[in-house]
N, C-alpha and C positions, 0 to 999 in steps of 0.2 A: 504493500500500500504506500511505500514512503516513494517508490520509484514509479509506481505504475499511477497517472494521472486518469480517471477513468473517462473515454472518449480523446483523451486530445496524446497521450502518449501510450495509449495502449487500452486493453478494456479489461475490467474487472468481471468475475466471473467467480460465481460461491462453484467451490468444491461438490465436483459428480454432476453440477446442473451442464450434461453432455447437449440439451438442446440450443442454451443461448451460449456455449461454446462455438457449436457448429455455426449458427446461425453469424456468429461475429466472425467466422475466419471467412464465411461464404462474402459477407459482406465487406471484406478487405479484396477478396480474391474478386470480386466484383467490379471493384469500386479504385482502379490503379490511384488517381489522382488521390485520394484520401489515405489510401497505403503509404506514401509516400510520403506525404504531410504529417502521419503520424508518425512515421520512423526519422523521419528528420527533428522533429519535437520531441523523440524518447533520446536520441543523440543529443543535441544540445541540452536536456535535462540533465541527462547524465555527466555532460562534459563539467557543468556549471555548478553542479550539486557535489559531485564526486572527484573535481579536481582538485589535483594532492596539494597545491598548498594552501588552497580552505579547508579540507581536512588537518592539516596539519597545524592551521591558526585556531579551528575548534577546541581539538586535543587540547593547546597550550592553554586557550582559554578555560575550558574544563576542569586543568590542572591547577591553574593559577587559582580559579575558584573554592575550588577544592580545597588549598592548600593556608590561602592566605584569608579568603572571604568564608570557609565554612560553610560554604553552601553546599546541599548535596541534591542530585537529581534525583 
């Protein structure tokens, strides 16, 4: 859920429901221009969310928090 955007980076789907699985991949395999739009926006999601040194200015934050402020998540 933290990566998957429902409709704009990809689609959410409960666990076993195989009909609106099917029905979202038809509708990808369908639908080129929208495929395309959505994996371009699961890429830049990811690049933006998961690039190492926002991760790594988190961490420090986290730490710092942790350490000095006594906060805890």
């Amino acid at each position: 859920k933290e990566i998957v955007k429902d409709g704009k980076t990809g689609f959410l789907v409960n666990p076993k429901d195989v009909k609106t699985l099917s029905e979202k991949i038809l509708l990808l395999l369908q639908d080129e221009k929208r495929y395309r739009c959505m994996c371009e926006s699961a890429r830049k999601s990811i690049d933006e969310t998961f690039e190492i040194d926002f991760m790594v200015r988190q961490q420090e934050k986290l730490y710092f928090d942790l350490i000095y402020n006594k906060k805890f998540v």
